[in-house]
PyMOL Python script that loads the backbone (N, CA, C, O; Angstrom):
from pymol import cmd

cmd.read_pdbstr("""\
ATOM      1  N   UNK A   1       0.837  -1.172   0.000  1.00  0.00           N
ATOM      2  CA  UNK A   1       0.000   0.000   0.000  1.00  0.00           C
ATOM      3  C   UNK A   1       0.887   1.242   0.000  1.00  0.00           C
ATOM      4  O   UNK A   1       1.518   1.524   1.019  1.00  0.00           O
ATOM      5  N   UNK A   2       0.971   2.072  -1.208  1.00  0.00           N
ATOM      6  CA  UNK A   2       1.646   2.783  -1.315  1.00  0.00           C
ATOM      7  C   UNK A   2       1.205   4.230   0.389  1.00  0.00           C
ATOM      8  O   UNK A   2       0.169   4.141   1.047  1.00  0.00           O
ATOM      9  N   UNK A   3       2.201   5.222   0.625  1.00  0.00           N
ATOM     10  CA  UNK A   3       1.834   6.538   1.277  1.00  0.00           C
ATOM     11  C   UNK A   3       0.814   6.881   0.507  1.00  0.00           C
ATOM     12  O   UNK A   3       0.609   6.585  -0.670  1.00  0.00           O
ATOM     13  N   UNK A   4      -0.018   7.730   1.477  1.00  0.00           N
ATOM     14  CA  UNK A   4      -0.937   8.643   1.131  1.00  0.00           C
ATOM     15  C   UNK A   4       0.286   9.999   0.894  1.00  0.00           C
ATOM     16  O   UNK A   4       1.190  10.328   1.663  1.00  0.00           O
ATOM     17  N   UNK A   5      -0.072  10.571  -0.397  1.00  0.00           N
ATOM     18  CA  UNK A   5       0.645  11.632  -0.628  1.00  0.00           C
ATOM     19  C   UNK A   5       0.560  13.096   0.500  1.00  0.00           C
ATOM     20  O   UNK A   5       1.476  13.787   0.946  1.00  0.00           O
ATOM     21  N   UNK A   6      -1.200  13.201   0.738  1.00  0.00           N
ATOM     22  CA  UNK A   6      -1.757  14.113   1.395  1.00  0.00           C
ATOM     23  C   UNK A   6      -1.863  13.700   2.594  1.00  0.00           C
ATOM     24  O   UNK A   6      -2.660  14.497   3.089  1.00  0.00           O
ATOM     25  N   UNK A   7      -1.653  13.170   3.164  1.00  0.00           N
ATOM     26  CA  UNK A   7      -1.713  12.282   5.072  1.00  0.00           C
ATOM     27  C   UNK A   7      -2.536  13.763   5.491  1.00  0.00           C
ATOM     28  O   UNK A   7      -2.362  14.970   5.320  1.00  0.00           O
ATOM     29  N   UNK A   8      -3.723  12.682   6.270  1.00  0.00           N
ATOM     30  CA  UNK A   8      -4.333  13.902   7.093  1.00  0.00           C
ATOM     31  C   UNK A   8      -3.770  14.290   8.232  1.00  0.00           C
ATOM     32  O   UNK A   8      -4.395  15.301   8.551  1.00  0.00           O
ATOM     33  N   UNK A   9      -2.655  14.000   9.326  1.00  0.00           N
ATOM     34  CA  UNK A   9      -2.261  14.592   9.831  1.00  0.00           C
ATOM     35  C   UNK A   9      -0.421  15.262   9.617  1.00  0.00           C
ATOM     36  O   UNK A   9       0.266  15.715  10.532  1.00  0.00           O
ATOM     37  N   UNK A  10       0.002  15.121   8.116  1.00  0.00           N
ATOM     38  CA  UNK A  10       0.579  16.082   7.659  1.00  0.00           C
ATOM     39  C   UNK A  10       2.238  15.433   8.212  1.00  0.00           C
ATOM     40  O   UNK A  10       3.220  16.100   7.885  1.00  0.00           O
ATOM     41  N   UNK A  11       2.421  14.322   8.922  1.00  0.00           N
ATOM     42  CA  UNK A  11       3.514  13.710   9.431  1.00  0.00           C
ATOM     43  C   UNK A  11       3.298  12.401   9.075  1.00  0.00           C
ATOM     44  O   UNK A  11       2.363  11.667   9.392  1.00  0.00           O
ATOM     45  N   UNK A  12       4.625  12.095   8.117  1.00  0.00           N
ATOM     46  CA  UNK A  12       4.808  10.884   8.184  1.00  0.00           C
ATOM     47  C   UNK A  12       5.340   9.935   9.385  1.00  0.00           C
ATOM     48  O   UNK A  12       6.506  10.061   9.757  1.00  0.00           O
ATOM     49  N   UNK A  13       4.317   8.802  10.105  1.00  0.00           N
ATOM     50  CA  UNK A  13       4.919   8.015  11.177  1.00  0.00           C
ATOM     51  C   UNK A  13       6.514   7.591  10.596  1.00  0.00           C
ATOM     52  O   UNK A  13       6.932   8.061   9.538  1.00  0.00           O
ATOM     53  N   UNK A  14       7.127   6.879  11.231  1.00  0.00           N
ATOM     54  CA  UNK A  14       8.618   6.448  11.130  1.00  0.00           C
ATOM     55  C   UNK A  14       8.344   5.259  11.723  1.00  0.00           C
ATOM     56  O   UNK A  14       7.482   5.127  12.593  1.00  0.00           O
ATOM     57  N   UNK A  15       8.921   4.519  11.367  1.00  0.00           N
ATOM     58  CA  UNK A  15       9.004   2.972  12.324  1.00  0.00           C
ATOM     59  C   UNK A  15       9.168   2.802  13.281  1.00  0.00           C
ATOM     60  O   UNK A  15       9.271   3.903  13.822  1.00  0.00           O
ATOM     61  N   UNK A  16       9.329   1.709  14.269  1.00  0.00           N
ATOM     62  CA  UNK A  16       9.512   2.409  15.715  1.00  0.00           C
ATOM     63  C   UNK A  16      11.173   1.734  16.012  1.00  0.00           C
ATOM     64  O   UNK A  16      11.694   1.878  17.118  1.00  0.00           O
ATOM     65  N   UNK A  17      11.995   0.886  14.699  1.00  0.00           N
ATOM     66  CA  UNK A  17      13.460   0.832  14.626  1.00  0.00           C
ATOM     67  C   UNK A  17      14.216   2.092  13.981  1.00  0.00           C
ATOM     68  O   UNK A  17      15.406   2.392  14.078  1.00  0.00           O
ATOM     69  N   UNK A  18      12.911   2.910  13.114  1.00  0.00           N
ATOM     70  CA  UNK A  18      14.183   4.233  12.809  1.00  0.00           C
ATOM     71  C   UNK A  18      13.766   5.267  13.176  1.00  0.00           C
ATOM     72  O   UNK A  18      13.503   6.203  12.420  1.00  0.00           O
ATOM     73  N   UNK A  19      13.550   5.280  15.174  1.00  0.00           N
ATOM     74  CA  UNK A  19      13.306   6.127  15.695  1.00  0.00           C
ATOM     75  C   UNK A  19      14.935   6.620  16.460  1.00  0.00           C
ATOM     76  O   UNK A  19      15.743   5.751  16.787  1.00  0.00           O
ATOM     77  N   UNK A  20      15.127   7.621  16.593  1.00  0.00           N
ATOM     78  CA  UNK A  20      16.157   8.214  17.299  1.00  0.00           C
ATOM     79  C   UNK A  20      16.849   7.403  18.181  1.00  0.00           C
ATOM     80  O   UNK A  20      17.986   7.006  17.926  1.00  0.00           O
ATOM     81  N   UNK A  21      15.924   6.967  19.767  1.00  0.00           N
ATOM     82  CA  UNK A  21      16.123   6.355  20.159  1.00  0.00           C
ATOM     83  C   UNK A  21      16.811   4.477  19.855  1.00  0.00           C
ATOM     84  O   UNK A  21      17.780   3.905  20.354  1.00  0.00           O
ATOM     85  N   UNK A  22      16.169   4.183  19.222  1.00  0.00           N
ATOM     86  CA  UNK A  22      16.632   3.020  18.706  1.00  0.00           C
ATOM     87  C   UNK A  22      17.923   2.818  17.960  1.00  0.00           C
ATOM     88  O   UNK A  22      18.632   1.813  18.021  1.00  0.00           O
ATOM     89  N   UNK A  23      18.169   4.078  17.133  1.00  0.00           N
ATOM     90  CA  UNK A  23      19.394   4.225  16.562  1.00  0.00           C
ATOM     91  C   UNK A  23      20.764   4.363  17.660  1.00  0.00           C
ATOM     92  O   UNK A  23      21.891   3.885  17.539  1.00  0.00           O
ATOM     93  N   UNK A  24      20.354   4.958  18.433  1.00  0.00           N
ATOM     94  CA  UNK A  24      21.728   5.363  19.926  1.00  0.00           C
ATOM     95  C   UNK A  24      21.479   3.961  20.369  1.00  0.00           C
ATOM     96  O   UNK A  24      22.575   3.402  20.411  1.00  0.00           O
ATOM     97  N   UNK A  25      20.340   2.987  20.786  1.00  0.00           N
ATOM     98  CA  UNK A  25      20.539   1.859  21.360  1.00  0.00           C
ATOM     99  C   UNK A  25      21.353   0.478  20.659  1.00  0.00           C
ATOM    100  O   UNK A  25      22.056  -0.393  21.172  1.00  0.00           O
ATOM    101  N   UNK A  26      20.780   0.792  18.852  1.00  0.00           N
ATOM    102  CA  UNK A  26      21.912  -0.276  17.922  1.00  0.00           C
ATOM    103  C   UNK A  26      23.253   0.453  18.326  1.00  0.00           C
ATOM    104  O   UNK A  26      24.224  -0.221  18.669  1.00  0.00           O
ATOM    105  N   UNK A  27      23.304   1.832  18.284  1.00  0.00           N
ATOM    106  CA  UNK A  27      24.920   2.094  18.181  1.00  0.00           C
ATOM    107  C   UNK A  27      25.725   1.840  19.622  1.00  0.00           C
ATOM    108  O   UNK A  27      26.932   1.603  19.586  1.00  0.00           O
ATOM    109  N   UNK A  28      25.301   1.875  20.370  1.00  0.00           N
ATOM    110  CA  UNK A  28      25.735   1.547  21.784  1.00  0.00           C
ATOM    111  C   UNK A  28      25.577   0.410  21.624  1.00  0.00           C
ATOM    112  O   UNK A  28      26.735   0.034  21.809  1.00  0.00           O
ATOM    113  N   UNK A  29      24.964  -0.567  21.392  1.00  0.00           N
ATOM    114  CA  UNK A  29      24.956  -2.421  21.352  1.00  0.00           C
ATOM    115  C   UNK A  29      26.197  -2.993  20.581  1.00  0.00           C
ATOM    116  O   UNK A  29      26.855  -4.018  20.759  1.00  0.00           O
ATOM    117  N   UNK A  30      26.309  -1.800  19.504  1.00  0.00           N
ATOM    118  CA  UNK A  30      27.486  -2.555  18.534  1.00  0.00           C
ATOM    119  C   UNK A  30      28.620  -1.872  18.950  1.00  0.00           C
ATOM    120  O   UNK A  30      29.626  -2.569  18.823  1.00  0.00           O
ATOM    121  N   UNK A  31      28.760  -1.124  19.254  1.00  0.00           N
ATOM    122  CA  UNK A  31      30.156  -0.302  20.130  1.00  0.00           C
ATOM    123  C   UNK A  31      30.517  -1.404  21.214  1.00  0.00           C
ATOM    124  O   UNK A  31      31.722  -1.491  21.448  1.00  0.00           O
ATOM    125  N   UNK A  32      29.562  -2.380  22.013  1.00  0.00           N
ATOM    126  CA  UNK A  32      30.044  -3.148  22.577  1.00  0.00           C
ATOM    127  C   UNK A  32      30.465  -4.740  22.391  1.00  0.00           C
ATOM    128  O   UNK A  32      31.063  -5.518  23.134  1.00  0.00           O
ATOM    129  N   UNK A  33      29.667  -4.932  20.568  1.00  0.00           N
ATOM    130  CA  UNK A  33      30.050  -5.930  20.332  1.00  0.00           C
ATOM    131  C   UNK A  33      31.253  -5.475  19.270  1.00  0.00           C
ATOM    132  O   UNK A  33      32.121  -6.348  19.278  1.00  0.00           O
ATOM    133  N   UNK A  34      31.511  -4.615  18.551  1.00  0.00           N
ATOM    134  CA  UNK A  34      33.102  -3.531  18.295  1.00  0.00           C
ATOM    135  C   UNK A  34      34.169  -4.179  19.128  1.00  0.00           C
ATOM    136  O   UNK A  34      35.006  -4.920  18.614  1.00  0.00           O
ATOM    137  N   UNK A  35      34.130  -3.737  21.210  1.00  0.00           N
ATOM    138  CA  UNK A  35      35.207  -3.700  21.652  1.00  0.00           C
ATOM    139  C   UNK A  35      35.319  -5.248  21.719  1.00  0.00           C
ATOM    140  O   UNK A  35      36.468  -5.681  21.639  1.00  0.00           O
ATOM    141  N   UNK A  36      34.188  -6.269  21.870  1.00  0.00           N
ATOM    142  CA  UNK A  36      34.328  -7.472  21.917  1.00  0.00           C
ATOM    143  C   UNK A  36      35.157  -8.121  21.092  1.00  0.00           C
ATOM    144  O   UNK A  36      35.978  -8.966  21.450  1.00  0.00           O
ATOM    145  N   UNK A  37      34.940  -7.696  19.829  1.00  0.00           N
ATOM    146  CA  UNK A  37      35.778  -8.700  18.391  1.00  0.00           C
ATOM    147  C   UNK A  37      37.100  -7.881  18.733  1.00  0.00           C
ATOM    148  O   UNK A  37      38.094  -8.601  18.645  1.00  0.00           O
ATOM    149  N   UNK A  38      37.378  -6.548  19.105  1.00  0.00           N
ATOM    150  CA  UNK A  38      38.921  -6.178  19.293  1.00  0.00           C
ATOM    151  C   UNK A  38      39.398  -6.954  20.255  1.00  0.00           C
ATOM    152  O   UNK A  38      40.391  -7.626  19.976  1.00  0.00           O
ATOM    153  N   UNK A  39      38.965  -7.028  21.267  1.00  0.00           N
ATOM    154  CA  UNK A  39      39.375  -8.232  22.652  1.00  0.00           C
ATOM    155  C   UNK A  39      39.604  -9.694  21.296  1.00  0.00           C
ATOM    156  O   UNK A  39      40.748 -10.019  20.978  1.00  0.00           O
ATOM    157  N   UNK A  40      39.093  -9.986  21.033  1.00  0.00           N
ATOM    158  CA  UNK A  40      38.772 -11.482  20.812  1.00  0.00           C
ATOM    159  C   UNK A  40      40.360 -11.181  19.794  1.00  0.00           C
ATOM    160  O   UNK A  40      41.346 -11.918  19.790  1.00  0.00           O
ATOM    161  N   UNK A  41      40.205 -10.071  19.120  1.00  0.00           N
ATOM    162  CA  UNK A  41      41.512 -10.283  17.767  1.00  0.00           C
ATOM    163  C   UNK A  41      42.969 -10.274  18.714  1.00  0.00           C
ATOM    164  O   UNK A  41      43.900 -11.077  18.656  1.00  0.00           O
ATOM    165  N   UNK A  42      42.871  -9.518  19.270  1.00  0.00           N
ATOM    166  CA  UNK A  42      43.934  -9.240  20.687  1.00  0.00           C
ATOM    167  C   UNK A  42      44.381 -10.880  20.916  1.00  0.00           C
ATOM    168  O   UNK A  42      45.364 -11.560  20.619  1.00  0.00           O
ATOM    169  N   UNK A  43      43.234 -11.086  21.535  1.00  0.00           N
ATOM    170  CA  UNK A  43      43.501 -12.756  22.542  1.00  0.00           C
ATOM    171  C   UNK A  43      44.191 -13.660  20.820  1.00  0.00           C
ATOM    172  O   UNK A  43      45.355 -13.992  20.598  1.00  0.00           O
ATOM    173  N   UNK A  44      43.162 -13.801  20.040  1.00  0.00           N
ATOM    174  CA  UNK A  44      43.446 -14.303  19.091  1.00  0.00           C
ATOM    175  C   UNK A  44      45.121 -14.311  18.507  1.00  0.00           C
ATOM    176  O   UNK A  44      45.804 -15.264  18.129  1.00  0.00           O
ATOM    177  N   UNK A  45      45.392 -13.108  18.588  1.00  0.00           N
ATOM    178  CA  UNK A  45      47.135 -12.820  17.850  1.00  0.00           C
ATOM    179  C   UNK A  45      47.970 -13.140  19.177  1.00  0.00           C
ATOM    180  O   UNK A  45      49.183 -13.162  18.967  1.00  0.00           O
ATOM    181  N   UNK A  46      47.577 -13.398  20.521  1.00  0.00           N
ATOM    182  CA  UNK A  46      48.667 -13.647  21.459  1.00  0.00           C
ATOM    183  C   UNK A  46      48.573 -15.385  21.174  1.00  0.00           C
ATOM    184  O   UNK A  46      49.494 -15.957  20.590  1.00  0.00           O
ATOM    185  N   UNK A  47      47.775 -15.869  21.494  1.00  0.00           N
ATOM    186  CA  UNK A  47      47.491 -17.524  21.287  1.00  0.00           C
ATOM    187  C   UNK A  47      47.827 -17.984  20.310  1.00  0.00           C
ATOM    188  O   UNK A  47      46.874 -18.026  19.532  1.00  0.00           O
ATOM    189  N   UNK A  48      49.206 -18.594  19.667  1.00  0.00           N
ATOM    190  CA  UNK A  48      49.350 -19.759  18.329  1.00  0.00           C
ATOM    191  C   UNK A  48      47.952 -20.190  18.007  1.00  0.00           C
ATOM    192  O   UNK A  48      47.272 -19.626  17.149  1.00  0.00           O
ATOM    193  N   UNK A  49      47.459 -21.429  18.878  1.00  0.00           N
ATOM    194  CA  UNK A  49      46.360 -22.303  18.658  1.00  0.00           C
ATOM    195  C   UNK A  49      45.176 -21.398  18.564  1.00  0.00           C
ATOM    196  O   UNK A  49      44.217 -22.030  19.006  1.00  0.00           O
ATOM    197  N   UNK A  50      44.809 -20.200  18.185  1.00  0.00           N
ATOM    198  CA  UNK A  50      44.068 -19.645  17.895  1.00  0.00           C
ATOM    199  C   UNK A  50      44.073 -18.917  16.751  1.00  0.00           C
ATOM    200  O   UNK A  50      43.064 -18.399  16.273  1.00  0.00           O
ATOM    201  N   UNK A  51      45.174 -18.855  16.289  1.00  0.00           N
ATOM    202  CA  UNK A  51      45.545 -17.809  15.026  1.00  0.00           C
ATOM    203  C   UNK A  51      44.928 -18.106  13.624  1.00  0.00           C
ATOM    204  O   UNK A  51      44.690 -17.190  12.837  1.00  0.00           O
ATOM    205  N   UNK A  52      44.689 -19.359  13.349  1.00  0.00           N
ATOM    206  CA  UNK A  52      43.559 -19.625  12.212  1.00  0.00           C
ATOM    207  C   UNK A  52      41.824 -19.113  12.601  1.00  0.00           C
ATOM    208  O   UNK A  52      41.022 -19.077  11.668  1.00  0.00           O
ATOM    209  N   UNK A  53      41.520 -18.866  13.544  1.00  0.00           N
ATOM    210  CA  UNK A  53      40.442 -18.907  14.210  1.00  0.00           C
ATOM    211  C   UNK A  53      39.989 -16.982  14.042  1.00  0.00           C
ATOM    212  O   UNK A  53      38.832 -16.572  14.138  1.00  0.00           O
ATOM    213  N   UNK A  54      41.216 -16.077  13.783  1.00  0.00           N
ATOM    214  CA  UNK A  54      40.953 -14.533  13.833  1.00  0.00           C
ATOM    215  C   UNK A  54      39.832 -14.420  13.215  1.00  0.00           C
ATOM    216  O   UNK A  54      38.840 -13.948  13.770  1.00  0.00           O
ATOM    217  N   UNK A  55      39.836 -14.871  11.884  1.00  0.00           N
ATOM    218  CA  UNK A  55      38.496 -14.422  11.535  1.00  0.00           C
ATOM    219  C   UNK A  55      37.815 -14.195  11.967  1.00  0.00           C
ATOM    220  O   UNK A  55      37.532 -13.027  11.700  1.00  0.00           O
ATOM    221  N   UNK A  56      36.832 -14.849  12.998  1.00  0.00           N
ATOM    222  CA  UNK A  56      35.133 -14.628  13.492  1.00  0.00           C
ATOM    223  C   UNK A  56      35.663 -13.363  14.186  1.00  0.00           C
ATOM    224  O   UNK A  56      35.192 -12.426  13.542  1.00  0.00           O
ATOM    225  N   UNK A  57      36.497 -12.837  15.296  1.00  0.00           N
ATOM    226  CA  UNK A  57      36.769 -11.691  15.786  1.00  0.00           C
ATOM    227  C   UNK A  57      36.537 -10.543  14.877  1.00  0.00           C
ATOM    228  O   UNK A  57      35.569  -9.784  14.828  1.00  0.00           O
ATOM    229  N   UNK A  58      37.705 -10.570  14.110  1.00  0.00           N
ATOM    230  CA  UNK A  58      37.573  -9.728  12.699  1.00  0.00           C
ATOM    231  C   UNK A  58      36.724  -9.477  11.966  1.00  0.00           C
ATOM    232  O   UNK A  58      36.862  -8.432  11.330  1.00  0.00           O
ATOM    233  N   UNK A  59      35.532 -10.274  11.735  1.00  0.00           N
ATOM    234  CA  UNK A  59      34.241 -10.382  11.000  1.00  0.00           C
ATOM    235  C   UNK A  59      33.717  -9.598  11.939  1.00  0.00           C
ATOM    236  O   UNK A  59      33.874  -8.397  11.720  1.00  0.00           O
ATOM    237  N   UNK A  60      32.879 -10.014  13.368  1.00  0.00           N
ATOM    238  CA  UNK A  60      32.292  -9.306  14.247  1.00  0.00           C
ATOM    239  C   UNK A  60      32.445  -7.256  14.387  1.00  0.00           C
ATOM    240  O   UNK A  60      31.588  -6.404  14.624  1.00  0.00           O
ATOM    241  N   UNK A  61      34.244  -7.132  14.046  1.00  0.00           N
ATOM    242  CA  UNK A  61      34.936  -6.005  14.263  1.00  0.00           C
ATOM    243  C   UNK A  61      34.252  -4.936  12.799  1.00  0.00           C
ATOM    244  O   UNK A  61      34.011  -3.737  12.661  1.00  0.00           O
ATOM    245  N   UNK A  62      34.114  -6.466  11.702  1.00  0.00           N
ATOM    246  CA  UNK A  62      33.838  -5.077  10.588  1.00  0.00           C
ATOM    247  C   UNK A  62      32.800  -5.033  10.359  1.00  0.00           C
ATOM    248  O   UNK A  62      32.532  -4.085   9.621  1.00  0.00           O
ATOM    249  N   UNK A  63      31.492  -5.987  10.802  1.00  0.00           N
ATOM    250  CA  UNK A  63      29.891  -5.432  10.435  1.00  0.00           C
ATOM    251  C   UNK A  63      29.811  -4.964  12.065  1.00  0.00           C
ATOM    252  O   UNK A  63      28.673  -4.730  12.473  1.00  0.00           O
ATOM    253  N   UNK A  64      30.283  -4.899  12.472  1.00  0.00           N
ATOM    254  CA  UNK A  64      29.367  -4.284  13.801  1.00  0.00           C
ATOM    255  C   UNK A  64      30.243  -2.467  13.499  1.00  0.00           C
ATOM    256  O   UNK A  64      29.548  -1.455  13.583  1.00  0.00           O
ATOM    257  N   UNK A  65      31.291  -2.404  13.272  1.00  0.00           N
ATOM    258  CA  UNK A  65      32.009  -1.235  12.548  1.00  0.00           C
ATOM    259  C   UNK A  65      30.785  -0.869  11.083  1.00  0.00           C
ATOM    260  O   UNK A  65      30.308   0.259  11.201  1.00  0.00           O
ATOM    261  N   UNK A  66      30.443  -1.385  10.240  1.00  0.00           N
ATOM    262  CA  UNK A  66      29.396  -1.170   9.631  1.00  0.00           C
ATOM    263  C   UNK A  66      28.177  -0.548   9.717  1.00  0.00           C
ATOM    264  O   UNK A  66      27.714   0.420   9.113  1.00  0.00           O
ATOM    265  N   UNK A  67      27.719  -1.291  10.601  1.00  0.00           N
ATOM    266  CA  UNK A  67      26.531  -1.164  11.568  1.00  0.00           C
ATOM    267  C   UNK A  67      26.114  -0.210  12.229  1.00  0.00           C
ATOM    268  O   UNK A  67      24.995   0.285  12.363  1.00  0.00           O
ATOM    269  N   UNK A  68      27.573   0.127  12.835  1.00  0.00           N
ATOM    270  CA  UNK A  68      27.717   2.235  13.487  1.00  0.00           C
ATOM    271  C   UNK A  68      27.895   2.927  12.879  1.00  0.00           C
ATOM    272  O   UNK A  68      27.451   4.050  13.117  1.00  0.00           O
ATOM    273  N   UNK A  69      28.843   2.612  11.432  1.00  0.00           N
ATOM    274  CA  UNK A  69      28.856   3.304  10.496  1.00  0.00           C
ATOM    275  C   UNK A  69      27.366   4.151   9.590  1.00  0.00           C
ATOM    276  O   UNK A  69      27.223   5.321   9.235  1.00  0.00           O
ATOM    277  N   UNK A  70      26.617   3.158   9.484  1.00  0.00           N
ATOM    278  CA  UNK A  70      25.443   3.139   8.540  1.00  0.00           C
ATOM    279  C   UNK A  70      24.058   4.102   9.329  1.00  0.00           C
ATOM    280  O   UNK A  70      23.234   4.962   9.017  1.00  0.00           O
ATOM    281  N   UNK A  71      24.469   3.298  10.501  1.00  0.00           N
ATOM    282  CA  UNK A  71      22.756   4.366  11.526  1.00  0.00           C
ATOM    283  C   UNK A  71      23.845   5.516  11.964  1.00  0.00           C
ATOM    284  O   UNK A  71      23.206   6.439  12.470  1.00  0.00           O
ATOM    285  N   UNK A  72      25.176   5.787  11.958  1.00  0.00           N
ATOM    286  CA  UNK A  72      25.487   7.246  12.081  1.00  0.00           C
ATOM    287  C   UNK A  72      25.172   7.894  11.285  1.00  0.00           C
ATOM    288  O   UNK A  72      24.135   8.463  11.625  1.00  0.00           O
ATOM    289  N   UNK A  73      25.660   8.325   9.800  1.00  0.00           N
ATOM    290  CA  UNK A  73      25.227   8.211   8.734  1.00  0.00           C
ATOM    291  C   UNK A  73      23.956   8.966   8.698  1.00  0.00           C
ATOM    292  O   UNK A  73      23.731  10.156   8.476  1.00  0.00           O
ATOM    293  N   UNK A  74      22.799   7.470   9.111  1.00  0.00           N
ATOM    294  CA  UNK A  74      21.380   8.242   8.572  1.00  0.00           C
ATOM    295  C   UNK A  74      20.709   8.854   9.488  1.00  0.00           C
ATOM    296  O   UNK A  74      19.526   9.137   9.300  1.00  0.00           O
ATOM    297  N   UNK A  75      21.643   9.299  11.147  1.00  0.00           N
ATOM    298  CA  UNK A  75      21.309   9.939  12.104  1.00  0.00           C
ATOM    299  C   UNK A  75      21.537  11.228  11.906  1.00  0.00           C
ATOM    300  O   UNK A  75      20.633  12.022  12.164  1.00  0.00           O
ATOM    301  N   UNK A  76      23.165  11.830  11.261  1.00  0.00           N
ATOM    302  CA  UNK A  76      24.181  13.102  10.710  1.00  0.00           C
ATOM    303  C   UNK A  76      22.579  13.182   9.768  1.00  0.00           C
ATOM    304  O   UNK A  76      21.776  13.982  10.249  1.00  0.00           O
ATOM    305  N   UNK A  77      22.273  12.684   8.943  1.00  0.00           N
ATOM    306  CA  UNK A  77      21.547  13.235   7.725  1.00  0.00           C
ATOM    307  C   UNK A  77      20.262  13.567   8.411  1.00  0.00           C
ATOM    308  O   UNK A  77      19.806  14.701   8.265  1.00  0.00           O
ATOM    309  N   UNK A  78      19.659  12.720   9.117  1.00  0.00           N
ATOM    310  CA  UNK A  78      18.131  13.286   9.485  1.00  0.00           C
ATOM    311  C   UNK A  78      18.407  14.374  10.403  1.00  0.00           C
ATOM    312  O   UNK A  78      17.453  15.028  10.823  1.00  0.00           O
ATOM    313  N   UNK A  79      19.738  14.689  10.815  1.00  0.00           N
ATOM    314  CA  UNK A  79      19.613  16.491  11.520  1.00  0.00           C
ATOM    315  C   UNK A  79      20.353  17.301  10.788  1.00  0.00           C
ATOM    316  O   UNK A  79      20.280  18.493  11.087  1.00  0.00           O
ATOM    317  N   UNK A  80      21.213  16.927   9.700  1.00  0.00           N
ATOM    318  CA  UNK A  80      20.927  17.853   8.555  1.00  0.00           C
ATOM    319  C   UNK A  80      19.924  18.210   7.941  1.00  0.00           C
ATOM    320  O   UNK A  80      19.697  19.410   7.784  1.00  0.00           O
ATOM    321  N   UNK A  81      19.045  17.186   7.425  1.00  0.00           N
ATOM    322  CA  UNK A  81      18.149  17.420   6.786  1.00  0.00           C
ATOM    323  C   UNK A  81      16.506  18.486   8.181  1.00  0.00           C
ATOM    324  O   UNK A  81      15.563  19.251   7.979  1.00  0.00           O
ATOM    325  N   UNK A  82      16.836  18.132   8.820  1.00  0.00           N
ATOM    326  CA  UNK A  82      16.053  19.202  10.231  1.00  0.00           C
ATOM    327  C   UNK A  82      16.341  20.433  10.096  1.00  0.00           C
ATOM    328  O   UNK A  82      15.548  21.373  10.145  1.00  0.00           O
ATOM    329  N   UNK A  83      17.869  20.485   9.863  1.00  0.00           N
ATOM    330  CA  UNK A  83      18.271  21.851  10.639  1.00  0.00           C
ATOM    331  C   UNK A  83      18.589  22.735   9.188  1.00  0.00           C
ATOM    332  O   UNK A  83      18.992  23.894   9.287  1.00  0.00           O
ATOM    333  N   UNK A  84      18.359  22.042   7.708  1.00  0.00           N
ATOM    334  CA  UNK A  84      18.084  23.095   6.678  1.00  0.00           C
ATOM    335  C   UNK A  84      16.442  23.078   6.606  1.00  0.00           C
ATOM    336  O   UNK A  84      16.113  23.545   5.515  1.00  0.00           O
ATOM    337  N   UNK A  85      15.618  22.808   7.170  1.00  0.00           N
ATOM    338  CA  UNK A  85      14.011  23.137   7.332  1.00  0.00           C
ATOM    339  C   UNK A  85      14.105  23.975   8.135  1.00  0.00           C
ATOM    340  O   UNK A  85      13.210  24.784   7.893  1.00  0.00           O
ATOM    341  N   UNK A  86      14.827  24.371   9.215  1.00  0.00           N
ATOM    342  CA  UNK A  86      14.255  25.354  10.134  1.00  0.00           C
ATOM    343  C   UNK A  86      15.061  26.675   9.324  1.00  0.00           C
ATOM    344  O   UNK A  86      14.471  27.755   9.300  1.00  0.00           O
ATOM    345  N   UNK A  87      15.956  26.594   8.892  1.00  0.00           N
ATOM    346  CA  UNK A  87      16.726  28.152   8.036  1.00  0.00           C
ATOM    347  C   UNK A  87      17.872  28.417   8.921  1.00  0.00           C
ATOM    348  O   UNK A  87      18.361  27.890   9.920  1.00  0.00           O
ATOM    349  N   UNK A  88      18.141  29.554   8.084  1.00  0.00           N
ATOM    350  CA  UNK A  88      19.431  30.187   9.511  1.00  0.00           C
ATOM    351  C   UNK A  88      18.364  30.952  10.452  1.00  0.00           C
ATOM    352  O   UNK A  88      17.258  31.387  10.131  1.00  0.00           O
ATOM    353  N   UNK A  89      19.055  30.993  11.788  1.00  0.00           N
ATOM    354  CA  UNK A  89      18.453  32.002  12.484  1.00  0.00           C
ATOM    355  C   UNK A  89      18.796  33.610  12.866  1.00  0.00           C
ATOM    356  O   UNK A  89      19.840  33.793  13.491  1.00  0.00           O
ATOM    357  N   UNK A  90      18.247  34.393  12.637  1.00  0.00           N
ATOM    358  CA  UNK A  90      18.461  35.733  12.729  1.00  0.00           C
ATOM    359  C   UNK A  90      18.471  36.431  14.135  1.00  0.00           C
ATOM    360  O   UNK A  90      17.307  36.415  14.535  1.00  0.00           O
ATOM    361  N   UNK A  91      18.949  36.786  14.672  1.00  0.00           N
ATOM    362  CA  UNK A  91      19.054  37.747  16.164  1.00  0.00           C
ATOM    363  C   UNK A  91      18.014  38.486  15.949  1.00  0.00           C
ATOM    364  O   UNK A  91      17.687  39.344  16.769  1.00  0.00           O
TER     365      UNK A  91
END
""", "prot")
cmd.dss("prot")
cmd.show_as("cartoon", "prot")
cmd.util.cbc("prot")
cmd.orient("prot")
């Protein structure tokens, strides 16, 4: 079902995952699964018997690095895109 072009109350809802809130809670979740895969690559490069094994650390390190990357991103843009609707402000 496509948008109503004209919405009678003039605001489009947002989902309730690409609400503000939700975006600081993925980015704080993956900032902690981030320092996790750095721990894990750490442990990983001190341990021989682990050194084929870096990968999954490393994997974890670059979509969860992704992940903060992407909802930063479309967080910077939805208050760009805010703060050229309101104009400059004049004294």
């Amino acid at each position: 079902m496509p948008l109503d072009q004209n919405p009678l109350f003039r605001k489009v809802i947002a989902p309730w995952y690409d609400t503000e809130k939700a975006c600081f809670t993925v980015i704080v979740f993956m900032l902690v699964v981030f320092l996790f895969g750095i721990a894990g690559i750490l442990e990983a490069v001190e341990k021989i018997e682990y050194n084929e094994h870096i990968w999954v650390p490393a994997l974890l390190v670059a979509m969860s690095g992704g992940v903060i990357a992407s909802t930063s991103i479309r967080l910077i843009k939805r208050y760009a895109h805010r703060l050229s609707k309101q104009g400059p402000k004049v004294p």
